[in-house]
N, C-alpha and C positions, 0 to 999 in steps of 0.2 A: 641838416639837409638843405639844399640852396631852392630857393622856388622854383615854381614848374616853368617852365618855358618862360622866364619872364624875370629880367635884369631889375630888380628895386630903385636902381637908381636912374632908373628910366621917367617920361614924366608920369607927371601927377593924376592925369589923366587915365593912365594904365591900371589895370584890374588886374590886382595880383596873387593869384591861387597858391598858397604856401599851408604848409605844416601850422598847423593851431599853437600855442602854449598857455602854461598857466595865466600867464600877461592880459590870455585875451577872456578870460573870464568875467569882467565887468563887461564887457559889450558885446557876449556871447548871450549872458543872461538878460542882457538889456534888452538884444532882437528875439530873444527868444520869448518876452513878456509882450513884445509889439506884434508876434506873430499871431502868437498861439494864448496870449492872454497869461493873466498874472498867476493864477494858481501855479499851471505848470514852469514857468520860471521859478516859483518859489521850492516848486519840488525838487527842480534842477537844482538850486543852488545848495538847497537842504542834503541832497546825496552826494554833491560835490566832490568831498575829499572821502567820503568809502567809495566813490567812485573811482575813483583818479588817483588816490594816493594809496588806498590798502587792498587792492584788487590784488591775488596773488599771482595774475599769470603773466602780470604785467613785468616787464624787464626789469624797467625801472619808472619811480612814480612820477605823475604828471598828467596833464591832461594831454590825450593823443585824438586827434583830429585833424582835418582840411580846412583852409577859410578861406574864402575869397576876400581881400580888402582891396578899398579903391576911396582915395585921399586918409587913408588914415582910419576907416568908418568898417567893421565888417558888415557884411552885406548878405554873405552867404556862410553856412557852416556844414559841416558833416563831422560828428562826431565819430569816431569808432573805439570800442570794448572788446579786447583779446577774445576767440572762441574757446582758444585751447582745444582748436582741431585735432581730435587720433583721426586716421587714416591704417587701418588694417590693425591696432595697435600702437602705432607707430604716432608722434606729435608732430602736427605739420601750421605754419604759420597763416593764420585764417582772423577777419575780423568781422566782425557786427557791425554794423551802421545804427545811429542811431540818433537824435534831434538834429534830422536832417530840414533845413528851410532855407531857401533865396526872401530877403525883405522885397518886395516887389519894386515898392515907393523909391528908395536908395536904388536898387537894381535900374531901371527906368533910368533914371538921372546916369547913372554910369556908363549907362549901357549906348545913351546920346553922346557921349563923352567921348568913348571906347572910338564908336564909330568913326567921331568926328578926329579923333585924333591920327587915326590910321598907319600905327606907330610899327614898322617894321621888328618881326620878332614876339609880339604879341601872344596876349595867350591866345590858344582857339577856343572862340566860343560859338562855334558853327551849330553845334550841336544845343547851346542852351548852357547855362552858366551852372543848373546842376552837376549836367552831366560830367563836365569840368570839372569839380570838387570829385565827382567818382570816379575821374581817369587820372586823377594824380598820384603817381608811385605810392605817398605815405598812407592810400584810403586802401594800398591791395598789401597783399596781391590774389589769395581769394576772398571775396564778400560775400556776406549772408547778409539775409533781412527777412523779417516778420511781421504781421501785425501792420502792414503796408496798407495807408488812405491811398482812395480811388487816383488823386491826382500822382501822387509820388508813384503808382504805381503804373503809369502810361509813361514817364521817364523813364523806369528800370526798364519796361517791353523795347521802349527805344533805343536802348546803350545796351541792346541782348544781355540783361539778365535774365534767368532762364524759372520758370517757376517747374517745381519738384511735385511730380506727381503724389496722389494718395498724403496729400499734406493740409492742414489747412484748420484752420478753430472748431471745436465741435461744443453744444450747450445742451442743455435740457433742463427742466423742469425738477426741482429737486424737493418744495415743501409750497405750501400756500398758510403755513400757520401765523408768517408774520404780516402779511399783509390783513388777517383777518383778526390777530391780536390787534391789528390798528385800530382797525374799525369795531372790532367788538369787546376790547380789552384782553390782555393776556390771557387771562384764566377761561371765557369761553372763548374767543380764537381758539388757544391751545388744545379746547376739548373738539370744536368742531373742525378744525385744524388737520386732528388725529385722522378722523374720519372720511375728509375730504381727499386728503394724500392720499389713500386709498387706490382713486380714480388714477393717478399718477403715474407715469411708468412704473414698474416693478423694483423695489433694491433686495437684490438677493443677499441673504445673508453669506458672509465671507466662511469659505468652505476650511481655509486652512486661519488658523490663530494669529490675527491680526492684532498688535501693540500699539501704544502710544509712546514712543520714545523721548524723552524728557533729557537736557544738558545739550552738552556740542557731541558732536559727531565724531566717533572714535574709531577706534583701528580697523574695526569690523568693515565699515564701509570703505576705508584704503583695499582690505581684502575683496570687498565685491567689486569696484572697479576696477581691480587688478585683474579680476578672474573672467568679468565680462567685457572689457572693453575691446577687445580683439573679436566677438564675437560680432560686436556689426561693424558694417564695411565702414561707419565712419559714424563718430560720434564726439561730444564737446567732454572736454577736464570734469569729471565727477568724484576726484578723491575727499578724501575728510575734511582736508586746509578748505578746498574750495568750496563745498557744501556750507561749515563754518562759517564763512566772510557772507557766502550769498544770504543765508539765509539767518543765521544767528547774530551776527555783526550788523547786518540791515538796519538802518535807523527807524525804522517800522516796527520790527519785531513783531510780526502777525503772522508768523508758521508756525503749522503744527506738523508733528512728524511721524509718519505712523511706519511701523519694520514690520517684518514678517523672516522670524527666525526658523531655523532647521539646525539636524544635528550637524550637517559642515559649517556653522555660520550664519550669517547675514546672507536670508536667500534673497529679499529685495526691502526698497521701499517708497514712500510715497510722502508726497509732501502738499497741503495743503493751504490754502490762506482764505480768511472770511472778512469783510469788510462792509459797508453800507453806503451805500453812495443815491445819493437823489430819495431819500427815505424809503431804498428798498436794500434788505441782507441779498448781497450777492457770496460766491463762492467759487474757489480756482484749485484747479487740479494743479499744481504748479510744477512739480515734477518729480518721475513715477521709472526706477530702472531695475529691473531683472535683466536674466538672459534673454535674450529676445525669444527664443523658442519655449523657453515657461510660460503657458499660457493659463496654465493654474493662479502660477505666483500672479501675474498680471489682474488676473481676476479675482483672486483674491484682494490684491491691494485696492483698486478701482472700486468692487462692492466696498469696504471698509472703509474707503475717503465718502463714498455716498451717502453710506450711514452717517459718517460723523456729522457731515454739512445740512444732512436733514435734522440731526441734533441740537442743531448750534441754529434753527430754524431757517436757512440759507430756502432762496426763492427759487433760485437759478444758478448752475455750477457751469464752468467753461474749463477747456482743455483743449491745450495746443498738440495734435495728433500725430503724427509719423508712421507711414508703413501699412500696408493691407491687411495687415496682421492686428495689429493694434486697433485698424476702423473696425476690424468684422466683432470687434470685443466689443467695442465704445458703441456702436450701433445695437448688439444686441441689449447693453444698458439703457438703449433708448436715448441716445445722443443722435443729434442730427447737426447738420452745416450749420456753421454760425454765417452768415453773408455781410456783405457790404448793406447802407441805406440803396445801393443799387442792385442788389440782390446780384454782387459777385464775389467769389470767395477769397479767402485771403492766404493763399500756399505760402511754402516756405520758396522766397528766392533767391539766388545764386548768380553769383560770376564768376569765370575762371575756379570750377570746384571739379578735380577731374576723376574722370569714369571713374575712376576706382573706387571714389566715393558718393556713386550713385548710391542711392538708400540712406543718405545720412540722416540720423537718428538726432533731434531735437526736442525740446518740450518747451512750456510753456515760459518756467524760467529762464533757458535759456537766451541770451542775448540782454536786452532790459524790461522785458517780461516780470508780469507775475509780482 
C-alpha cells in the first residue's frame, strides 16, 4: 500500500504516515519502552509473534498497523488486531486498535520541522498527528476500541469516534481471604476470611451444572457459535480455532474454562483468568457467550466463574459488559462501574460501525483484553 498523502521521496523533513511492518519492530518496541515504560515493552515483544504471526483471522501473518515516521525515527504508532466482525451472521472487515502512542519529545522536533518546511502535498496534520494514524486507509475501515486512558480518549471524541451505550468495565468485590491470609497467615486468614465474605455481596449458587472444561476447544463450541452468532446484531469470531489461539496458545496460559452443557449441546460458556499483581489476587471474567436471550445460561455461568475466583481466593473480579441485558444480571451480582482515576467510564468505542450493528456484543477478551 503506498503512504498516505505523502510521496517518500519527498524531503527529510516530511512526516510520513505509512502502513507498520515486521521491519518496524525494533523501534515500535523501543518507543513503546520510552512511553509507557519497560514492562509493557517487554510484554509487547513477549506476544509478538502469537500476536502477528499465528493469529487466525489474519489474512496473512505480519505485523499490521500505522506509523508515522519522520527521518527515519517512528514517532507514532497504532497497532491494529483483526475483530472478526459478524454483522447479522454475516463477516464483515473490522479492527481493534491497540498500543496506540505519539513519542511527544521526537513529535515536538518534527513537528518544528513539518512546519518549517511547508512542503506542498503534505500529510495533514491539522487535526493532531494521532488522529492521522486513525484516518489512514490501512487503520479502517471500521475501528473499535476499549479500555481507553482519559487522554487517548478526548482524541477519539475529537475524530467522532462514537462511544456505545450500556457498555463499559464493571468489578466487585469477590473474597477478602487473601489480603487477610497476608496479614494473618493462611490458615487463620482463611478461617476469618470465610466468615468475613459473608458481608460481601451475595454469589448465588449456579442453578444449572456448571463444568470445568479441560484441553482445547472442540466442535462443540464451532456448534454454539454457529447456532448463536446470527442471534446478535453484531458480534467478534468465536469459533473453536479462535478460542484455541486466544486463550490456550497464549504465552500466559492463565485461563480456566468453565461450559455449561444441555441435551442439544454446548448451551454456553465462560472463561476466566486469575493473576496477582501489586500483591493483591485479582480476577477477570474474560469472556462469557450464550444466546443472548438465555438469561439462565448467562447466570448460570456468571454465578459459576464467582464461585470459582472466590476459590482461587481472588479479591476483586472485572468484566468487560455489553448490553442492558447483561448490566441488569452483572448488577444484580453486585457489579458496579469500574471508572476512570477521574471517575469517567470507559464504553466500547467505535468509528464507521453501521446501524445495523448497533448492539455489538463484545467482552473482555476481545480486542487485547483480558
Amino acid at each position: 500500500m503506498r503512504p498516505y498523502a505523502l510521496d517518500r521521496g519527498k524531503s527529510k523533513e516530511m512526516i510520513d504516515i505509512r502502513p507498520g511492518t515486521d521491519a518496524d519492530k525494533p523501534q515500535v518496541l523501543a518507543r513503546i519502552e520510552e512511553v509507557f515504560g519497560a514492562q509493557p515493552a517487554q510484554q509487547a515483544e513477549r506476544l509478538w509473534d502469537w500476536q502477528w504471526n499465528r493469529d487466525p483471522r489474519l489474512t496473512m501473518p505480519g505485523y499490521r498497523g500505522v506509523v508515522a515516521e519522520w527521518r527515519g525515527q517512528i514517532i507514532g504508532n497504532l497497532s491494529t488486531i483483526p475483530a472478526g466482525l459478524h454483522i447479522g451472521g454475516e463477516p464483515f472487515q473490522a479492527w481493534w486498535f491497540v498500543d496506540v502512542f505519539v513519542h511527544w519529545g521526537l513529535t515536538r522536533r518534527a513537528l518544528r520541522d513539518y512546519k518549517r518546511a511547508k512542503s506542498p502535498g503534505a500529510t495533514d496534520l491539522s487535526r493532531g498527528l494521532a488522529a492521522a494514524l486513525f484516518d489512514h486507509p490501512a487503520a479502517g475501515p471500521i475501528q473499535l476500541g476499549k479500555h481507553i486512558a482519559d487522554p487517548m480518549m478526548a482524541i477519539l471524541e475529537r475524530i467522532r469516534f462514537e462511544a456505545q451505550p450500556d457498555t463499559g468495565s464493571l468489578h466487585r468485590r469477590v473474597s477478602v481471604r487473601s489480603p487477610l491470609g497476608r496479614a494473618l497467615g493462611t490458615g487463620v486468614g482463611d478461617l476469618v476470611g470465610a466468615v468475613a465474605d459473608l458481608a460481601l455481596p451475595r454469589i448465588p449458587r449456579p442453578v444449572l451444572p456448571v463444568e470445568t472444561h479441560a484441553g482445547p476447544f472442540d466442535a462443540r463450541f464451532d456448534h454454539l457459535w454457529e447456532s448463536v452468532k446470527a442471534s446478535y446484531p453484531a458480534i467478534c469470531r468465536r469459533d473453536a480455532t479462535v478460542l484455541d489461539w486466544r486463550y490456550r496458545q497464549h504465552p500466559d496460559n492463565d485461563y480456566s474454562v468453565l461450559t455449561l452443557d444441555s441435551a442439544d449441546g454446548l448451551r454456553g460458556y465462560c472463561v476466566i483468568k486469575v493473576f496477582d499483581r501489586d500483591r493483591r489476587r485479582r480476577g477477570k471474567i474474560v469472556d462469557l457467550l450464550a444466546a443472548p436471550a438465555d438469561t439462565e445460561a448467562l447466570q448460570a455461568l456468571l454465578a459459576g466463574a464467582l464461585g470459582a475466583l472466590r476459590r482461587q481466593r481472588v479479591e476483586r473480579a472485572e468484566i468487560f459488559a455489553c448490553g442492558p441485558g447483561l448490566g441488569r444480571i452483572l448488577a444484580d451480582l453486585g457489579f458496579t462501574p469500574r471508572l476512570t482515576k477521574t471517575q469517567r467510564p470507559r464504553p466500547l468505542m467505535v468509528r464507521h460501525l453501521p446501524e445495523s450493528a448497533r448492539g455489538l456484543y463484545v467482552t473482555q477478551g476481545d480486542g487485547d483484553g483480558g
